[in-house]
C-alpha positions in Angstrom: 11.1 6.0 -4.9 12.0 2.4 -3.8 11.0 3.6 -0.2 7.4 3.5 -1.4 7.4 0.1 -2.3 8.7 -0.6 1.1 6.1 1.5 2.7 3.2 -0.2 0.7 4.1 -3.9 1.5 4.6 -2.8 5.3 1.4 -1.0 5.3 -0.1 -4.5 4.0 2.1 -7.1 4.8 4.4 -5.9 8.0 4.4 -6.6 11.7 2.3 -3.6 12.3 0.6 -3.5 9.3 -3.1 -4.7 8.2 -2.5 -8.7 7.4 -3.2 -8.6 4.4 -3.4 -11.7 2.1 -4.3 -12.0 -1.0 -4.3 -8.9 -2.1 -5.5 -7.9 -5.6 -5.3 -4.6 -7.5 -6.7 -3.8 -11.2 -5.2 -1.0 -12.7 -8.7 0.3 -14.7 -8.2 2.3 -17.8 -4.6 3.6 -17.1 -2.4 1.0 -17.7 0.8 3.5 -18.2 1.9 3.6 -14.6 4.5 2.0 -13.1 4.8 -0.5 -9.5 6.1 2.7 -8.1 3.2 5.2 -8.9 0.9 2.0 -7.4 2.4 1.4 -4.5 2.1 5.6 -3.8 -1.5 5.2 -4.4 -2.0 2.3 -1.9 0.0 4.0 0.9 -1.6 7.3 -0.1 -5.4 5.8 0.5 -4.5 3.8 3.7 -3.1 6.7 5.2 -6.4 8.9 4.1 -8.4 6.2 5.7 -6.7 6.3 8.6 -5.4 2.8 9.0 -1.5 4.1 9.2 -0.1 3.7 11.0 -1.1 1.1 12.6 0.4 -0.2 16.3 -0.2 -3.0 17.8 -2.3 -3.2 21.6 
């Protein structure tokens, strides 16, 4: 599950991605999940909202 780690922070952070700085998260009520099952979430929504991927013009 490593690969989505890597997925989120290029989503976010890459070459291609949305330039993200600063970026906060707040986990809510469920605080049993891991930095895997997070980073699934983020890549999960960006792709929903249709901002991945992303190319550059």
């Amino acid at each position: 599950m490593a690969t989505e780690m890597k997925n989120a922070r290029d989503m976010l952070y890459g070459a291609t991605g949305l330039s993200a700085s600063n970026f906060k998260l707040f986990p809510g009520t469920s605080r049993e999940v891991t930095a895997e099952q997070i980073a699934a979430e983020i890549t999960r929504s960006i792709t929903e909202i249709g901002a991945a991927p992303l190319t550059a013009e």
